[in-house]
N, C-alpha and C positions, 0 to 999 in steps of 0.2 A: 134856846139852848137846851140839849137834851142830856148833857153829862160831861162829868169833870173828872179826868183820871189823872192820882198823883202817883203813880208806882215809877216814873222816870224822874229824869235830876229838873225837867220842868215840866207843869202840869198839859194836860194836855186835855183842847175844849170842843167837844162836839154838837152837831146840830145835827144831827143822825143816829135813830135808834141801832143799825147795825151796820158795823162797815166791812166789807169785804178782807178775809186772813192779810192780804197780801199788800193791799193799800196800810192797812192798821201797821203793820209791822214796819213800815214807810215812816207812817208819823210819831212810830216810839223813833226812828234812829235819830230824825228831827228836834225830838224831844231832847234828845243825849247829845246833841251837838255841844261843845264847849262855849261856843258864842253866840248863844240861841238868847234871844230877848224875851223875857216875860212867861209866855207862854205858843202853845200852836194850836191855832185857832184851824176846824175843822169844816167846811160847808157841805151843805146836805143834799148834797151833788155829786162828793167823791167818790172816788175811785181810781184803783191803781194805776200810777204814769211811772216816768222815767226818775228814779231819785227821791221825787218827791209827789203826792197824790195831786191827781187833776184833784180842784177842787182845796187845795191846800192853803195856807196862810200862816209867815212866818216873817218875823223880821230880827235883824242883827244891827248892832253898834256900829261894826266895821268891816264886816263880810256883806261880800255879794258870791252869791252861787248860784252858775250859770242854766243846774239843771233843776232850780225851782223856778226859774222861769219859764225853760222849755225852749223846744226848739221852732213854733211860732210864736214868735216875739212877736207881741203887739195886737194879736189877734182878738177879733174884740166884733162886736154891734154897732150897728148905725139903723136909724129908724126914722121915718120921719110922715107925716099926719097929712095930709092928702085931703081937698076942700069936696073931694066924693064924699057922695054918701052910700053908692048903688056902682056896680059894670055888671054889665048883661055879658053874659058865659062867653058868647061870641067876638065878642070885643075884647073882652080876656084873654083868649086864646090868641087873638094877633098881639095885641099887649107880649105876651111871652114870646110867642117868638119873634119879634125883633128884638126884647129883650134876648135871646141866643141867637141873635144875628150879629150884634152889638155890644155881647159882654162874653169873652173864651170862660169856657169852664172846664173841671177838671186840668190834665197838663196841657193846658191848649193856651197857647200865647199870642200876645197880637202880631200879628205878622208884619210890620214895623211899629217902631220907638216911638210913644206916646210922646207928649210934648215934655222938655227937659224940665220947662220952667216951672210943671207941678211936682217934680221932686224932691223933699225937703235938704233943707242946709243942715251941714253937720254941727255939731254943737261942743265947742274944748277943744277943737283939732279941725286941721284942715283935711279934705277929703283925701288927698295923697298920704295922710299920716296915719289913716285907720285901714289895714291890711285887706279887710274885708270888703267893706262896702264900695272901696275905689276900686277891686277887681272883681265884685258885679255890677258895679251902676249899673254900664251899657247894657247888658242883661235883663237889669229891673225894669228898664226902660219899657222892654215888651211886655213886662208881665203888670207892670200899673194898669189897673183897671180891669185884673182879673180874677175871678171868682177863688180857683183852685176846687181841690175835691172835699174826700170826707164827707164832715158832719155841716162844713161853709153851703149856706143856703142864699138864695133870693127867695122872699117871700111877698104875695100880695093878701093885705090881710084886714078883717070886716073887724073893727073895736066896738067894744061896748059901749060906747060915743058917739056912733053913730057914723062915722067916717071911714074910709079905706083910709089902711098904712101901705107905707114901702118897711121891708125889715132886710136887711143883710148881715151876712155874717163870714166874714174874711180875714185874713191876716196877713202877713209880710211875705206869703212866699217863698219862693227859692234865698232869697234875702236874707233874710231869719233864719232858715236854718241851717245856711251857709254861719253866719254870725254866732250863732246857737252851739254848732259841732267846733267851731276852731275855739273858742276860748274856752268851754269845756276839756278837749284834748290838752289846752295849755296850761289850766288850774290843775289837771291829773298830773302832768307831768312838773308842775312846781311842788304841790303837795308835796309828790315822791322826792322833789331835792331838798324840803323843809324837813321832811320825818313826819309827816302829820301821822298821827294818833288815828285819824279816821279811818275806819276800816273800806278800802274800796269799791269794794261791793257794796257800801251804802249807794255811791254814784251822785256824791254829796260834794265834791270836790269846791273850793271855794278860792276866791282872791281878797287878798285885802282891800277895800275900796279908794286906802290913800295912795297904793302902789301905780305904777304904768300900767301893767295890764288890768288893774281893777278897773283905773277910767278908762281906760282905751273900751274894755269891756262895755262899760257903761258908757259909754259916748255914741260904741257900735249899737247898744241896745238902745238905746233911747233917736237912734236914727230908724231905726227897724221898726219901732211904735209910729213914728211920726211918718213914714213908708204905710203901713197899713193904716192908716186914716187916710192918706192920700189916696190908696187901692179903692177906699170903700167910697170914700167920694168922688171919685171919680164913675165908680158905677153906677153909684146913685144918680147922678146927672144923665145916665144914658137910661135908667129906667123911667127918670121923669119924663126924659122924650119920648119915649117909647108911650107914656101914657097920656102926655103929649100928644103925639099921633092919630091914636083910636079914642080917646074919654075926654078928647079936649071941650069945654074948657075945663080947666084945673089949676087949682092953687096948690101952694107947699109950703107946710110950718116951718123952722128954720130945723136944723138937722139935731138930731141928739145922737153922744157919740163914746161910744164906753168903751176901755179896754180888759181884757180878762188874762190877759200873759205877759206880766213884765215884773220890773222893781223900783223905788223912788226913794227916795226920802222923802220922810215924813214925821211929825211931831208927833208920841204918844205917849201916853203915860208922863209925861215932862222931858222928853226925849226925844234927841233926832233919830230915828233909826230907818235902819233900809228894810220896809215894807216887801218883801213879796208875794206878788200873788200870780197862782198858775192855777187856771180855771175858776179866777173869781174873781168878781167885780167889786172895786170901791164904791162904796154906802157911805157916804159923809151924810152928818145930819141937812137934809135939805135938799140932797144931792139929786139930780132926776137920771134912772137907770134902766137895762134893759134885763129880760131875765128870758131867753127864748126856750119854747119847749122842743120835741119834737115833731120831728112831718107827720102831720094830721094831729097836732095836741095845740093848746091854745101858749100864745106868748104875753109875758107882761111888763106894761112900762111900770115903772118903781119910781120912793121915793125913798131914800138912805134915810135912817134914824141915827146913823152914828153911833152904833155899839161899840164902848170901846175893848168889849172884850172879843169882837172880833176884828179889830184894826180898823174900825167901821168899814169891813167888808162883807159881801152876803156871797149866793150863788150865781155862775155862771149860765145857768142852766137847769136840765133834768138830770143831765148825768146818766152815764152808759151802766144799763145793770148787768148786762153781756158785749161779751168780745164778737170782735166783728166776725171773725172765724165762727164763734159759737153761734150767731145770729143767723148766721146763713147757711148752718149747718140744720138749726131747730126752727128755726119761726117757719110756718106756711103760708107761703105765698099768696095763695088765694086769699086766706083771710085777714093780710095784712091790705090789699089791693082793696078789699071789699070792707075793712075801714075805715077807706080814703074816699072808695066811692059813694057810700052811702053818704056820707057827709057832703058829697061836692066837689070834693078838692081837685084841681087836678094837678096829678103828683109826679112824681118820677121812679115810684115803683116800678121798673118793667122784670123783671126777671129777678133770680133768684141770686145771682149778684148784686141786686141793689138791696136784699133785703137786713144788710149790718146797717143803713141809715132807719129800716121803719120806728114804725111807733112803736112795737113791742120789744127793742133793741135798749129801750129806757126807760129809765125810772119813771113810775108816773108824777108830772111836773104839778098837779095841784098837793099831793101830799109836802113834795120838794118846797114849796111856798109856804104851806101852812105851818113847817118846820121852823119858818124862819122870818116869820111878822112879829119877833123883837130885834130883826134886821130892818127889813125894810114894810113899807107902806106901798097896796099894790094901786095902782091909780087909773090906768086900762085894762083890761083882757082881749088880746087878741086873736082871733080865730084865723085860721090859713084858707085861703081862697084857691090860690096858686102857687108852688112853689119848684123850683128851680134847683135842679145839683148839681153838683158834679160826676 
């Protein structure tokens, strides 16, 4: 923890020496919510999103608010420990690409309907009762098992264990943000027939969680988390064949599998309340976590200590310290390509379009960690071999 500011009606907790004008002014409106729990807890990863900062953490008694989730619900890490210990460059190289033979990335979908029976069951309502999800299933169909763009990675990667990992990094999709934009538009337009106090331009818009739409809300959410696990393992199955393939033989630990964009209930403080977190991973004492950096920075597997002054949550990530406009406007290309290469990697920097994912697009992820080992416990370091984008 790096600082505790009480100049709002609740305090507000940082794990960050400075956060950017525009995200900070995000988590005073947070702060002033009328039905804001405790306090808001800040990871050393933020920076400015929609409403509320990626990187955020906040919970309420009986509010859910659609845009501290976000409009990737669910999107989250899976990783998983590989009985390698060594792939020769060449072998890697076909490794990936059947890996892009075998997994669409970017808006590329599968060109027919993955099997139905990996999509999960809805949860409080039956699939025709939740507006959303019953008018994309068919949709989602094609896009299980797909990457998406961004900052969502495949990675092949050397741990300090001595072992290759698999690391992904995906979320819900068209799904989600289908999910994400209709109940947002429908908390804005209840607010305005309640009178809420909240001024709109926060983008704070909220349901009550006992109401219809708060659970329908949260039924659609918590389908759209259990969609993006399904995404990511399902990929993960087509990279283990892929390694499969060319590195056989080869074993695989069982999956470890974190989300960083949703909401829940949870016990804290002696209290049930709705935990959210957008750009941050739950750290329960014990808990084993993923914390990735970026393309060409090392990633690490964690262990949650349960801080309860942050919801026992930590960071997401490195966190963007430029916009992606800004990144491709300033970073130079060559010597983002000639930090990949010298290390090995082989990357998906090709042009100056891809340069809002480099490495100098982000905070540096060892300071991001060292912010916050009264979160968590780092137990790997991953280094990137290969990796995969959108």
């Amino acid at each position: 923890m790096k600082k505790i500011i009480t100049t709002e009606k609740k305090p507000i907790i940082l794990w960050l020496d400075d956060i950017e004008p525009g995200a900070f002014a995000q988590v005073q409106n947070l702060a002033n919510l009328p039905f804001i729990f405790k306090h808001v807890a800040v990871m050393p990863d933020a920076h400015l999103g929609y409403g509320m900062p990626i990187g955020g953490v906040m919970a309420s008694p009986d509010m859910v608010i659609p845009n501290a989730v976000g409009v990737d619900i669910g999107c989250g890490m899976c990783a998983v420990k590989t009985s390698l210990t060594a792939i020769a460059t060449d072998r890697l190289r076909k490794v990936i690409g059947e890996i892009r033979r075998s997994v669409p990335v970017g808006f590329k979908h599968h060109q027919r309907p993955q099997n139905p029976a990996l999509m999960p069951k809805p949860v409080g309502y039956s699939l025709k009762d939740l507006p959303v999800i019953s008018r994309e299933f068919e949709n989602a169909l094609t896009q299980l098992g797909t990457l998406g763009g961004g900052n969502h990675f495949i990675e092949i990667q050397k741990g300090n264990d001595g072992f290759i990992w698999i690391m992904i990094h995906s979320g819900s999709r068209n799904i989600g943000f289908k999910v994400a934009n209709y109940y947002n538009r429908l908390a804005i337009d209840l607010n305005r027939r309640w009178g809420s106090k909240i001024p709109k331009q926060w983008q704070l818009a909220f349901l009550p969680i006992d109401s219809e739409p708060g659970r329908k809300y949260i039924s659609e959410m918590h389908y759209c988390i259990d969609f993006a696990y399904a995404n990511r393992k399902l990929m993960m199955e087509r990279v283990k064949a892929a390694l499969l393939m060319y590195a056989a033989p080869v074993s695989f630990d069982p999956l470890i599998n974190i989300a960083h964009n949703y909401a829940v209930m949870e016990s804290h403080f002696n209290k049930n309340v709705m935990v959210h977190r957008k750009g941050a991973t739950r750290a329960q004492d014990g808990e084993i976590g993923i914390i990735p950096g970026s393309q060409g920075t090392p990633s690490y597997i964690v262990r949650g200590k349960g801080n309860p002054k942050s919801f026992s949550s930590c960071s997401h990530g490195a966190g963007r310290r430029m916009g992606r406009k800004q990144a491709q406007r300033q970073l130079d290309l060559e010597q983002e390509q000639k930090r990949l290469d010298d290390q090995g990697i082989l990357h998906s920097i090709r042009s100056r379009r891809d340069l809002d994912e480099a490495a100098g697009a982000y905070k540096d992820i060892d300071k991001v960690i060292d912010s916050q080992l009264d979160l968590v416990e780092v137990l790997v370091e991953l280094k990137p071999l290969a990796v995969i984008k959108g």
